[in-house]
N, C-alpha and C positions, 0 to 999 in steps of 0.2 A: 508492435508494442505501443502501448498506451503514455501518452506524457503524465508526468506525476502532479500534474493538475488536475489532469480530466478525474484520474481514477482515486487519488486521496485528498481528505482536507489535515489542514493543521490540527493536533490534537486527538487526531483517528488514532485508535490504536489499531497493529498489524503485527503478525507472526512472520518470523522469520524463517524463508526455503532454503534458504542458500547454506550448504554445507559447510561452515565456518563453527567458531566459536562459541557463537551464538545461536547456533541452528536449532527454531523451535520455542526460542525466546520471543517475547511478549513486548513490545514498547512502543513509542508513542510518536510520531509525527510529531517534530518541533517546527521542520525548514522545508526549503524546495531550493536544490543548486542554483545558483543563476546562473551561470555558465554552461549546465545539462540539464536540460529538460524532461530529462531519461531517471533523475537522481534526486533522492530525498535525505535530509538529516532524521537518522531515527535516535530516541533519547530512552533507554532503559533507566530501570530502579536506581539504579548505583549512578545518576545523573551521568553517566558515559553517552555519546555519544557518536555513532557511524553512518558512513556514507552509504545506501544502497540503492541498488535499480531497481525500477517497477515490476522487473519480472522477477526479481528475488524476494516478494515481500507479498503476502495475503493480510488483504482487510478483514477484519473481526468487527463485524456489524455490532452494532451498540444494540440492548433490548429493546424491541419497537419498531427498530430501523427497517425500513422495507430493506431487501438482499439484493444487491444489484445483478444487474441480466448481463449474461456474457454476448458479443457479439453476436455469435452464432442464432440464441434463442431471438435476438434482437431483432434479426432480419426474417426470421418465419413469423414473428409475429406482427410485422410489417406489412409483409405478405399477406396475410389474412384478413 
């Protein structure tokens, strides 16, 4: 798994996977734990705020934005 450094910034927005509450909802990278490097504060509409992990959470690239390469593709085109 990816530290929630490497893979978000403050302010990304990201969809929530994780079967909760909120599953599918829409919100905003406010924080990063300092404690877990695993774990980000996300801030929906209603100014609420939750703790989740990087594997519970997909980025929604901004218009423009190049799409980031998963490892996988990362290392064939390394290769090449």
């Amino acid at each position: 798994m990816e530290r929630a450094r490497e893979k978000f910034k403050i302010g990304q927005s990201v969809e929530i996977l994780v079967h909760n509450s909120h599953h599918g909802a829409i919100g905003k990278i406010v924080a990063f734990d300092e404690h877990n490097e695993y774990n980000v504060k996300v801030q929906f509409d209603d100014n609420f705020m939750q703790g989740y992990m990087v594997s519970d959470l997909r980025p929604i690239p901004r218009l423009g934005e190049k799409l980031p390469l998963n490892k996988k593709l990362r290392s064939i085109f390394r290769k090449l």
